[in-house]
Each structure stands twice: as C-alpha cells, then as structure tokens.
VOGU-3710 file (C-alpha; in Angstrom, 3 decimals, decimal comma):
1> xxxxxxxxxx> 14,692/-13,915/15,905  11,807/-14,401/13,783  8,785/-11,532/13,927  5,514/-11,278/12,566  3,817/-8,347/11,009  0,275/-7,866/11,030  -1,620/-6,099/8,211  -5,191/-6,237/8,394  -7,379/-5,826/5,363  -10,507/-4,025/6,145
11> xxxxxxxxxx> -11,836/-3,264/2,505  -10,301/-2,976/-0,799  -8,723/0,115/-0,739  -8,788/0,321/3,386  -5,780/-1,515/5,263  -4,211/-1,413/7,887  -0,505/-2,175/9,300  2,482/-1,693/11,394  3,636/1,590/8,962  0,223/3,440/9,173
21> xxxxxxxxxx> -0,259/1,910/13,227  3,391/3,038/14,164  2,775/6,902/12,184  -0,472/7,351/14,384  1,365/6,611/17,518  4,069/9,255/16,313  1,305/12,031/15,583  -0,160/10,947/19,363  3,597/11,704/20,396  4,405/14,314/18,820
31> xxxxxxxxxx> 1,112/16,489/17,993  1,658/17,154/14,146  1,839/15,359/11,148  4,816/16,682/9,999  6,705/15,980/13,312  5,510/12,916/13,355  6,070/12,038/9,718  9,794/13,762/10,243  10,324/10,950/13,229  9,660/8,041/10,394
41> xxxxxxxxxx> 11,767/9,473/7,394  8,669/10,321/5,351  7,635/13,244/4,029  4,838/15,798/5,310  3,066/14,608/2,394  3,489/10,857/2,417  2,413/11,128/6,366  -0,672/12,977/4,929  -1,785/10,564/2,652  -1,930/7,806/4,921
51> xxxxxxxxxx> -4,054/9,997/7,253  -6,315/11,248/4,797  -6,691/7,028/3,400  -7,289/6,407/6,870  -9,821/8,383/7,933  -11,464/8,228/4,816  -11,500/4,438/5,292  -12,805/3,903/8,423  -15,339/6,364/7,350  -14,475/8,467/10,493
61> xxxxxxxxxx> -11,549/10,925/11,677  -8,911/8,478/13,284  -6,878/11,892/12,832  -8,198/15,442/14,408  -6,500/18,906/13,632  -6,245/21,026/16,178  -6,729/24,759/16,004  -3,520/26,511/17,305  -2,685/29,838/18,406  0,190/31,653/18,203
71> xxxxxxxxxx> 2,262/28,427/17,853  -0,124/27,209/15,450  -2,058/24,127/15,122  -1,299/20,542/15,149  -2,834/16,782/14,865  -4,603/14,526/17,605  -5,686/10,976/17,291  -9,395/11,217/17,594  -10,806/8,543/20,936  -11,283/6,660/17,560
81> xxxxxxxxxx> -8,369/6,657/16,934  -6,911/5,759/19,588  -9,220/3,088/20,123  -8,055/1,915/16,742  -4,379/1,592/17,987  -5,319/-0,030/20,458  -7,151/-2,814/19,163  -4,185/-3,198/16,672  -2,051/-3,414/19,094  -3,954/-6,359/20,930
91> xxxxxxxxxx> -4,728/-8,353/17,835  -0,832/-7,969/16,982  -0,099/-9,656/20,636  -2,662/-11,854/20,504  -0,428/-13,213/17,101  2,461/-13,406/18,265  1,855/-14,936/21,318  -0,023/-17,355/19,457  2,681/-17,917/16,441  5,782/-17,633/19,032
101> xxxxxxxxxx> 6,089/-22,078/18,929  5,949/-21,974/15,208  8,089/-19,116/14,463  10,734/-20,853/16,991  10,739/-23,735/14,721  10,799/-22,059/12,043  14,267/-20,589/13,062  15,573/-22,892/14,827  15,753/-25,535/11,533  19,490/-25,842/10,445
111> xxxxxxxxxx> 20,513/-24,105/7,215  20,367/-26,958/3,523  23,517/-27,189/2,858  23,393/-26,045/-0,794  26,861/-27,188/-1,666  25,918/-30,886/-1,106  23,641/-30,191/-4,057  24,851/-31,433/-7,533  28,463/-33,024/-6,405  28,959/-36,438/-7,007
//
C-alpha cells in the first residue's frame, strides 16, 4: 500500500519530518537522548544533532534536559515540543486522509508490460 511522508520546510536550514517527529516521540518515551536515539539505530550523537537543529530552529527548546540525581539526568520534550508533535501529527492525517483516493489509484494501475516494448 502506498504511504505518504510529510516533511515540512520551515526555513532554509529548519525542517521538519517523520525521522526528527518519530526521534522526539522516542525521547518523550524513553526520557534520554541516547535511549531514545538507541531505539532508532542512531547514534547518541546523530540523535543530538537533530535536537540541537531543532531547537535551534524553532528558535525555542522543543527538547529540555532534565537534572538527575543519583540516576542521573535525562531529556523531556518541552509543552513546545510536544505541541510541535502534535501539530505534525495532525497535518500528516489531515494528508493522508486527503491523498488516500489518489494514492489508491496510483497503486491500483496495472504494471507496463516492458517486454511488449521493442518486439516486432
């Protein structure tokens, strides 16, 4: 079945997409960035880049540390952040709901047959 994937340009060097949506929800799961970059296959510092392009982007922390204990500290999604999910999250419904006919067409059109091509 046929999917789309939403990336949303908010600026040159500010975007934003299923990868960086999908590692926020992990850090909201999982309370670090390294957990949460761990659960993805990507590396502590890969998961930290993205956060650091992201809340340098949207000009505000989408990302929070927290101060830890004993146990030591961890990540949070700021309310921004979580707001910022969110809205993702409905725009990428509000897509597919509204692509759903033409991606169904788009699938459902039989295969060329390429050996037809060029025999005479």
């Amino acid at each position: 079945m046929a999917r789309l994937s939403i990336r949303i340009d908010l600026g040159p060097d500010n975007r934003l997409g299923p990868g960086k949506v999908q590692l926020l929800e992990m850090i909201a799961e999982h309370g670090s960035i390294s957990a949460a970059g761990r659960a993805l296959g990507m590396s502590y510092r890969r998961a930290w880049l993205l956060v650091e392009a992201l809340n340098i982007g949207f000009g505000q922390p989408l990302v929070e540390a927290q101060v830890g204990g004993k146990a030591g500290g961890g990540a949070r999604l700021s309310p921004f952040g979580t707001d910022v999910v969110a809205h993702y999250r409905a725009i990428e419904q509000a897509a597919e709901t509204a692509a759903a006919p033409f991606l169904a067409r788009l699938t459902a059109a039989p295969a060329p047959d390429i050996r037809a091509k060029g025999q005479a």
